[in-house]
Wavefront OBJ file of the C-alpha trace (Angstrom):
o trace
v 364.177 190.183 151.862
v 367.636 189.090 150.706
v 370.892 191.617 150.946
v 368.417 194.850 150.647
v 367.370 197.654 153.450
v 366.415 194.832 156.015
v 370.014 193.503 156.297
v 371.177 196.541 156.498
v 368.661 198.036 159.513
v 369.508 194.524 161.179
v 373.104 195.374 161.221
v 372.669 199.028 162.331
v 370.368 197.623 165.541
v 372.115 194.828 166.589
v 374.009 196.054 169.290
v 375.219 194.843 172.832
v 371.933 194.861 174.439
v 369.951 194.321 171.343
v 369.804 191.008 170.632
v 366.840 189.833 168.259
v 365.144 191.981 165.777
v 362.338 191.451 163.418
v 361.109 193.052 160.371
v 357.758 192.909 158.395
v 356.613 194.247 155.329
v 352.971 193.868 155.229
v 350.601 194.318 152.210
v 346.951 194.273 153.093
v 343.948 194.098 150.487
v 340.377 194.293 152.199
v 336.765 194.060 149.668
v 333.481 194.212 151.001
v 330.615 193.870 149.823
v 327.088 194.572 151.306
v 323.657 194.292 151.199
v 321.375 196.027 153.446
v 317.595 196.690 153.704
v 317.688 200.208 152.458
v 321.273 199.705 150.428
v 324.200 198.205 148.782
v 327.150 198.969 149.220
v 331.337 197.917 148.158
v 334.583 199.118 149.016
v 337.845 198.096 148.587
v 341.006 199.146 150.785
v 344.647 198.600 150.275
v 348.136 199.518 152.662
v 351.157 198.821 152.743
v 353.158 199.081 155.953
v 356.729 198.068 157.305
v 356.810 196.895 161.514
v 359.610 196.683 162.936
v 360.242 195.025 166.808
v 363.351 195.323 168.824
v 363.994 192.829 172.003
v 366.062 195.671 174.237
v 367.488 193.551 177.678
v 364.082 193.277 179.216
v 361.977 194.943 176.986
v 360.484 195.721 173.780
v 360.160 197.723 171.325
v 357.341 198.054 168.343
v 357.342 200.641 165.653
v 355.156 200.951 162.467
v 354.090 202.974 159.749
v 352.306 202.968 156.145
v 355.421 202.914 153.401
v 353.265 202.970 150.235
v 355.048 206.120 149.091
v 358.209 205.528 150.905
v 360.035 204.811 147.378
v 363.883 205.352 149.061
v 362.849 203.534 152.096
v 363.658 206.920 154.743
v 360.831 205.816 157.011
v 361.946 202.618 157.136
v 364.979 203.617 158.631
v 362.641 206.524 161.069
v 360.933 203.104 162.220
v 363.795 201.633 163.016
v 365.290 204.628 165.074
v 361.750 204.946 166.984
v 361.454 201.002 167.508
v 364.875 200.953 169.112
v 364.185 204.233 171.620
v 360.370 202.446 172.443
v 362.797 199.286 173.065
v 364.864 201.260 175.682
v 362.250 203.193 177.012
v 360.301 199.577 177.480
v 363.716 198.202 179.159
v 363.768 201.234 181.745
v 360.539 200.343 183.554
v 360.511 196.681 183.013
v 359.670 195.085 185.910
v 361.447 191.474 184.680
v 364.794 190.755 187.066
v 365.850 189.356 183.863
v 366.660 189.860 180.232
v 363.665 188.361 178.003
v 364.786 185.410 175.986
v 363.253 183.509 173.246
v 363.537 179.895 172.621
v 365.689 178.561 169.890
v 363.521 177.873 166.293
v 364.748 176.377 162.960
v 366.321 178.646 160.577
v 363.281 179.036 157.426
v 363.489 180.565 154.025
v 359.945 179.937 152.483
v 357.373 181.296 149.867
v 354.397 180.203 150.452
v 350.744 180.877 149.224
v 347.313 179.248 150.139
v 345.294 178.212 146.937
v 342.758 180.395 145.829
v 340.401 178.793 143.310
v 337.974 182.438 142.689
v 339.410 184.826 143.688
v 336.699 187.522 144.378
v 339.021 190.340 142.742
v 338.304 189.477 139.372
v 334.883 188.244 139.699
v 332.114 190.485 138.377
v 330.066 192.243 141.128
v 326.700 191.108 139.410
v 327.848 187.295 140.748
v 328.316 188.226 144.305
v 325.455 190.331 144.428
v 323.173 187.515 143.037
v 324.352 185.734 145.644
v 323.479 188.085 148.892
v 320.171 188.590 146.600
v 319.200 185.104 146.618
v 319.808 185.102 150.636
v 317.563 188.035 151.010
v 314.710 185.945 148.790
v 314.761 183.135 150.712
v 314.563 184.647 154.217
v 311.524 186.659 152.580
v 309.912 184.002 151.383
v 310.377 181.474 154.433
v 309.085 184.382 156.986
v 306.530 185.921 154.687
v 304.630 188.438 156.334
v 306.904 188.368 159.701
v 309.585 189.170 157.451
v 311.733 192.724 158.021
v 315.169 192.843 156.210
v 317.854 190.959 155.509
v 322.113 192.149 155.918
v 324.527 189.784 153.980
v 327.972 191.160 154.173
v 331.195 189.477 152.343
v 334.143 190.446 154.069
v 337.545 189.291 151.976
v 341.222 189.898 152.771
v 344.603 188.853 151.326
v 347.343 189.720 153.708
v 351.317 188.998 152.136
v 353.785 188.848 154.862
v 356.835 189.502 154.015
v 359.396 188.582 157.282
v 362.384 188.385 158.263
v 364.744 188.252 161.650
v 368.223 188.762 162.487
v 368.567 184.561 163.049
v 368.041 184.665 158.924
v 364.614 183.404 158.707
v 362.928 184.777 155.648
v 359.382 184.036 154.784
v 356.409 185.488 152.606
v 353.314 183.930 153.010
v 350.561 185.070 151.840
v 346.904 184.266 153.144
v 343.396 184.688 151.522
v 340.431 185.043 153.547
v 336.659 185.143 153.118
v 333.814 185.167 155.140
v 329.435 185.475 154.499
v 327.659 186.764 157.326
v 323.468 186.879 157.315
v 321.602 188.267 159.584
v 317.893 187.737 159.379
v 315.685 190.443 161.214
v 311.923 189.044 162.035
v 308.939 191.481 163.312
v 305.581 190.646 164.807
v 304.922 192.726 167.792
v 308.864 193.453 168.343
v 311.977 192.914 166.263
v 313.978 189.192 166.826
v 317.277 188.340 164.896
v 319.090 185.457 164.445
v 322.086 185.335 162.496
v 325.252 182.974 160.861
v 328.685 183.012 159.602
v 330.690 181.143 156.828
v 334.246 181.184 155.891
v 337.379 180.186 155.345
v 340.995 180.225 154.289
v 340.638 180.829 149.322
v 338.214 182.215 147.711
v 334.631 182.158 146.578
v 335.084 178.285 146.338
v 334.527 178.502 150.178
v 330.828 179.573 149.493
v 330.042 176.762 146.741
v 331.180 174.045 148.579
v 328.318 175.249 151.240
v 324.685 174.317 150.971
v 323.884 178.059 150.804
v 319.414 177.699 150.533
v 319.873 175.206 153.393
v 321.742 177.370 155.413
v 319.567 180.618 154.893
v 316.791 178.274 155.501
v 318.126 177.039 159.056
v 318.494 180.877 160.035
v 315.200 181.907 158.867
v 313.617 179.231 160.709
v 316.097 179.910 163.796
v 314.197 184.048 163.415
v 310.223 181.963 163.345
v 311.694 180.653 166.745
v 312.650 183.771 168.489
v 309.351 185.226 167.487
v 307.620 182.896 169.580
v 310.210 182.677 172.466
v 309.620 183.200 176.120
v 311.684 183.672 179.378
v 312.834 180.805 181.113
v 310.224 178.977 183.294
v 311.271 179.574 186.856
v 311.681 175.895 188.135
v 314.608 175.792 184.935
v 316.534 178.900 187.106
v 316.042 177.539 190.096
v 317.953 174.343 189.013
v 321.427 173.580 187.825
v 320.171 171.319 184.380
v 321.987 169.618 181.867
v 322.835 171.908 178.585
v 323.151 170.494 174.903
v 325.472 173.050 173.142
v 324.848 173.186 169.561
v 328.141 173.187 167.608
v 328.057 177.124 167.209
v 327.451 177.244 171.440
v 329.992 174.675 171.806
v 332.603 175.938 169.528
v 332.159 179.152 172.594
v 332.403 176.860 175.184
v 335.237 175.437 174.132
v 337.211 178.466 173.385
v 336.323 179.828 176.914
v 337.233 176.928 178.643
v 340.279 175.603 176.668
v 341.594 178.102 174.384
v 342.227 181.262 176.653
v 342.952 178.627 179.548
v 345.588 176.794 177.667
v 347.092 180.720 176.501
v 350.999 180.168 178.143
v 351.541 183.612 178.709
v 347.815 184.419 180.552
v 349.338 181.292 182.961
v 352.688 183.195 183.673
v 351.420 186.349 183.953
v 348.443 186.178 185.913
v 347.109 182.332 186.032
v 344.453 180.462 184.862
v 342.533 176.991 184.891
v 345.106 175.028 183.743
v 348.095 176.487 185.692
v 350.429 173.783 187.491
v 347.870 171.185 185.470
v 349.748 170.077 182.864
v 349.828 165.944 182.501
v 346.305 165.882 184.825
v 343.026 164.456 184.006
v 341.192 168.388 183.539
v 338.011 166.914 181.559
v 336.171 163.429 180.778
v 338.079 160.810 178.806
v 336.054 160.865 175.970
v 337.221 164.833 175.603
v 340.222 165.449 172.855
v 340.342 169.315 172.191
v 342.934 170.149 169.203
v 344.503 173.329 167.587
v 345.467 173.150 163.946
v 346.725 175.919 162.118
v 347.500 173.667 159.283
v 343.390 172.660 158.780
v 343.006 172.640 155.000
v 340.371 176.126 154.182
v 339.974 176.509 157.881
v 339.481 180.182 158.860
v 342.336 180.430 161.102
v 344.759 178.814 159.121
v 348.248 179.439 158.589
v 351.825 177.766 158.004
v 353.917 180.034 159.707
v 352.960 181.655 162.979
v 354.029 185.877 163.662
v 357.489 185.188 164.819
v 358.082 182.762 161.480
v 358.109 179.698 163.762
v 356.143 176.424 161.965
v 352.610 176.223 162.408
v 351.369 172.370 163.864
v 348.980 170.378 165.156
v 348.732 170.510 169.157
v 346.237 167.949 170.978
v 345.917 170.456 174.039
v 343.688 168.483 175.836
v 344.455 164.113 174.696
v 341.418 161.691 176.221
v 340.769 164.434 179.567
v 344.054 164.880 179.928
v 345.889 168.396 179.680
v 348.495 167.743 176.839
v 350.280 170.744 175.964
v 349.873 174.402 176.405
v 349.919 177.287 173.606
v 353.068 178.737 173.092
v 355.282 181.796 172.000
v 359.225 181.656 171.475
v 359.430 183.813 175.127
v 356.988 181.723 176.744
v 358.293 178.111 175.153
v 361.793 179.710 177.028
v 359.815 179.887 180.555
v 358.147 176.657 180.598
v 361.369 174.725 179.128
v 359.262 173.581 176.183
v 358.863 173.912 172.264
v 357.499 176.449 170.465
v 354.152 175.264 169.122
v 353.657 178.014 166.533
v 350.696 179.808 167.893
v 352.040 183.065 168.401
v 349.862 186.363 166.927
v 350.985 189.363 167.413
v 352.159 192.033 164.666
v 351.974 195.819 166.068
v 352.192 194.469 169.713
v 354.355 191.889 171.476
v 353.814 188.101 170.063
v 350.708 186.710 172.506
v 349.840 183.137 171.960
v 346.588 182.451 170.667
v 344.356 179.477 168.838
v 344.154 179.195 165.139
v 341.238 176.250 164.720
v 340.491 174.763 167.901
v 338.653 172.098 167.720
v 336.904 169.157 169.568
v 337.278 166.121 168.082
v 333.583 164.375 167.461
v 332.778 160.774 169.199
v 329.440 158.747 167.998
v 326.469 160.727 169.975
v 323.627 161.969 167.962
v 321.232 164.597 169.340
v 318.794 162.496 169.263
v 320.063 159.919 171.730
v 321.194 163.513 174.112
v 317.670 164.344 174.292
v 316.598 160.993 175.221
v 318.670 161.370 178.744
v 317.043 164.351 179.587
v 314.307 165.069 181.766
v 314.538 169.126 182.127
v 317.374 170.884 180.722
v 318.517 173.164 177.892
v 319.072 172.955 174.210
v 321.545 175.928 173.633
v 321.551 177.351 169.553
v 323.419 180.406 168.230
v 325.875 182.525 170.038
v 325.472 185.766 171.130
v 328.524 185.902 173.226
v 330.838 184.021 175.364
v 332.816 185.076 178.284
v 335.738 183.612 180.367
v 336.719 185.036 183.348
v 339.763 183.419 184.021
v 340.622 184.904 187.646
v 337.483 183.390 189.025
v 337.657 180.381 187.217
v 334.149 180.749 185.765
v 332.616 181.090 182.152
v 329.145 182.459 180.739
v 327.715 181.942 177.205
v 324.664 183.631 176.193
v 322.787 181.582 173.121
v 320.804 183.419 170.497
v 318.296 181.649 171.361
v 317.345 177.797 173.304
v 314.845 175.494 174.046
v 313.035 174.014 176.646
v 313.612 169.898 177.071
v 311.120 168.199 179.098
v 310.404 164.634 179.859
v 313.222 163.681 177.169
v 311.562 165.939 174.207
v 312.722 169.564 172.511
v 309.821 171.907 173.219
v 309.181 175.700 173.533
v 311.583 178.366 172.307
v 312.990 180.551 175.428
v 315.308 183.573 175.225
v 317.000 186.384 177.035
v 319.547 183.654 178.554
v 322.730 183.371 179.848
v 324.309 179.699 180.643
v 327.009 180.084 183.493
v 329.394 177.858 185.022
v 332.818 176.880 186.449
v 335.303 176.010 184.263
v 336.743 172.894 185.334
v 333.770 171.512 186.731
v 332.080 171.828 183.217
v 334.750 170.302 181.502
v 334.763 167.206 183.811
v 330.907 167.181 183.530
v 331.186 166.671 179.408
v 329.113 163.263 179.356
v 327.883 163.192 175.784
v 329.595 164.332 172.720
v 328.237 164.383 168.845
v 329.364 162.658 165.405
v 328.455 166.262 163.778
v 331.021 169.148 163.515
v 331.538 172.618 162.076
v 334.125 175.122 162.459
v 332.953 178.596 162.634
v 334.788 181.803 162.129
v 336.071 184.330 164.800
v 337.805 187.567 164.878
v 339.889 186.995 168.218
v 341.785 190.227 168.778
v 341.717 191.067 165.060
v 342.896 187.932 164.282
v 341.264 185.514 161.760
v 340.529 182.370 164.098
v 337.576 179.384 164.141
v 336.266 177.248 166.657
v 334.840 173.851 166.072
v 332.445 171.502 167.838
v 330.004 168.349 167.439
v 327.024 168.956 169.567
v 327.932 168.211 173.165
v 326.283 168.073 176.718
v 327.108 169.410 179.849
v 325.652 168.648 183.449
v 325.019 171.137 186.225
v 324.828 174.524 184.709
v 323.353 177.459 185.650
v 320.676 179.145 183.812
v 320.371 183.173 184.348
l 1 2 3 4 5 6 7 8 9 10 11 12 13 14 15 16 17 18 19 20 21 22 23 24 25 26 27 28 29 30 31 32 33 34 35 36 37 38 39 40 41 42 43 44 45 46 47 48 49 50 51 52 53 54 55 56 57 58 59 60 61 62 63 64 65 66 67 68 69 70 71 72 73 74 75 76 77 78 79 80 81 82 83 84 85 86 87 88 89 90 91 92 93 94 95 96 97 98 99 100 101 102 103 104 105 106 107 108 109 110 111 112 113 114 115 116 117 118 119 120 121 122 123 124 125 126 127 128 129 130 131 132 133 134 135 136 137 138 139 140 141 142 143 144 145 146 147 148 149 150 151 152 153 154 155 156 157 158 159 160 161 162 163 164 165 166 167 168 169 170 171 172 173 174 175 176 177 178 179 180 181 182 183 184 185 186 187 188 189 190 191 192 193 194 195 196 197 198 199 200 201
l 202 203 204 205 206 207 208 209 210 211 212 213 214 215 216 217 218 219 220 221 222 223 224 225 226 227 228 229 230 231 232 233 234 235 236 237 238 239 240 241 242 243 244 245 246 247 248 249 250 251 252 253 254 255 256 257 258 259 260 261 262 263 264 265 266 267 268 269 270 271 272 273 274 275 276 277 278 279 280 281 282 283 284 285 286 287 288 289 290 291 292 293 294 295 296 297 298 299 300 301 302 303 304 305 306 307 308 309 310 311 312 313 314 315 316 317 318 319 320 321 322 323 324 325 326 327 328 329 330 331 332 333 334 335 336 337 338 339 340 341 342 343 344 345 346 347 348 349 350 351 352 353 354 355 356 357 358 359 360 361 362 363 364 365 366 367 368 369 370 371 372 373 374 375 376 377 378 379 380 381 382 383 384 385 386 387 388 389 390 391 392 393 394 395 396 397 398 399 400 401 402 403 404 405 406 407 408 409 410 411 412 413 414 415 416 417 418 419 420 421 422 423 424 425 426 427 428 429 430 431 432 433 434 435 436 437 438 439 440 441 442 443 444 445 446 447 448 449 450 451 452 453 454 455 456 457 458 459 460 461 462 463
């Protein structure tokens, strides 16, 4: 932001007890566009909004507010008065015996914006609606008379971030993002759906580099399934069995069991898995979980993380062995080590968080899974996935699974949940695929992805 209004707030905060501020102009640009079974539908949103965050002695403080009309920059000045009494206020009832301090991070001064090949702006509507259109068809014509609607929804956002902090980093970036979501509602005697998502970090490009008909087509058949799904046979509940996660399933799995667990400040401030673990065998050898912010298109990608510290590749998990936890600058000061670039955090206090997170494929096909397998469960489609971190324990509920008996997929079941410990399920990881896909999140409002081959795990519960 140069010698302008930021400099000048900087200087009129930084004070004896005030020792770091940050400033962020952010411009925000949301499209959607919809289409339903009884409509269609677009809107388009803009803001434009100035946060400001004061580190007060032991505490913070965060204030915001929309500045599209704020032509001689008053409120950015009211922010800055408010941010500074939240920071005091925040300092007051700290519990901390100490002053909060960040760790040290290079000095930037960067403009930087991800490609966009189509940008959906200037695209007529008639294109994307051919497009949800052509979804709808398909599902229509692969479920015929069991078919009930269709929703395809294109959510896409370009966020500029303009920052800047009293150490005189300066850095705009400026991200594109687009996602496709279908959801494919079936009806015989009751209603089933099953449902996908698509995205990435550009444009429309993300869409045509996707086998879109083969896609639908794996969701509509995914919706025959469910119509002919039962409950669980008893002896399958009764039994801890062997799961295969598809990569959607295991892409959950992962994120339970590695993601939140490997979170630096959920260890300091109220434990987790991987607490006092770092440098021990925590999963099989053949296990290599990674975070990349820097993936080329992937959905949670950035260069710069929210305090303008260098995104990079962490191997958080290197052949079973617990490499490296995520990291903010205050939490990279605790633990005595560097910053990793995963912090997120813009109207609260920086948390760290994944961008991709990934686990890296080996050479199993599903195929040769199946073959091991003499009762167990083939796991497809997320629903939801849960960590509880306290007790150590995870659940994932499928969209739907399948039945494997005497080394062969069989029936459809639903109404699921897979549950089991943590650690014990990452150290019982005996088969992982040669297939992968990443698939878009929204992890506290933050654009993230997870990413899997197929993989199996022993001893699980089935609910």
């Amino acid at each position: 932001m140069g010698e302008n209004i930021a400099d000048k707030i900087f200087d009129y905060l930084i004070g004896e007890k005030v020792r770091y501020v940050d400033l962020r102009l952010l411009k925000n640009y949301d499209l959607r566009v919809g289409l339903r079974s009884y409509s269609s539908d677009i809107s388009e949103n803009s803001s434009n909004q100035v946060i400001i965050r004061v580190l007060y002695d032991k505490g913070w403080g965060i204030a915001s507010a929309d500045i599209s009309d704020d032509i001689f920059g008053k409120k950015m000045w009211d922010v800055a008065e408010k941010a500074l009494q939240q920071a005091k206020v925040s300092s007051s009832v700290s519990t901390r015996q100490t002053e909060i301090e960040l760790a040290e991070t290079k000095v930037i001064n960067d403009h930087f914006r991800h490609p966009i090949e189509k940008d959906l702006r200037t695209m007529p509507t008639s294109e994307t609606l051919d497009l949800l259109k052509s979804l709808n068809d398909i599902a229509k014509e692969n479920l015929k008379n069991d078919f009930a609607w269709t929703e395809t929804v294109i959510d896409y956002s370009i966020i500029q971030s303009d920052f800047s902090n009293t150490e005189g980093t300066n850095i705009i970036e400026i991200v594109p993002n687009i996602d496709l979501t279908l959801y494919i509602v079936a009806k015989r005697l009751g209603y089933e759906v099953a449902s996908d998502i698509i995205g990435g970090t550009g444009g429309f490009e993300i869409f045509q580099n996707v086998n879109l008909e083969n896609w639908a087509n794996v969701i509509s058949e995914r919706a025959k399934y469910m119509l002919l799904a039962e409950n669980p046979p008893l002896e399958v509940k009764t039994k801890k069995v062997p799961v295969i996660f598809d990569p959607c399933t295991a892409g959950a799995f992962i994120h339970e069991c590695v993601g939140h667990q490997a979170e630096a400040d959920v260890i300091l401030e109220s434990g987790s898995i991987f607490s006092k673990k770092l440098g021990c065998q925590v999963a099989e050898e053949e296990v290599t979980v990674i975070d990349d912010p820097l993936f080329l298109g992937g959905y949670g990608s950035y260069k710069y993380d929210d305090e303008g510290v260098s995104a990079k590749k962490t191997l958080i998990i290197e052949n079973g062995r617990l490499n490296s936890l995520l990291h903010t600058r205050w939490t990279s000061k605790e633990f005595g080590h560097e910053p990793t670039g995963n912090a997120h955090g813009i109207f609260h206090v920086p948390r760290s968080l994944i961008s991709n997170l990934y686990v890296k494929p080996v050479d199993w096909s599903l195929e040769e899974m199946v073959e091991d397998i003499d009762l167990g469960v083939y796991a497809v489609g997320l629903q939801r996935g849960v960590a509880e971190s306290f007790a150590g324990r995870f659940e994932i509920i499928p969209e739907t699974a399948f039945l494997i008996t005497q080394r062969r997929i069989l029936i459809p079941i639903k109404n699921i949940r897979i549950r089991g410990f943590m650690l014990k399920a990452l150290t019982s990881i005996d088969a992982i695929g040669k297939d992968f896909r990443l698939t878009p999140s929204l992890e506290k409002g933050f654009c993230i992805s997870n990413g899997a081959p197929h993989i199996r795990v022993q001893n699980l519960s089935i609910l």
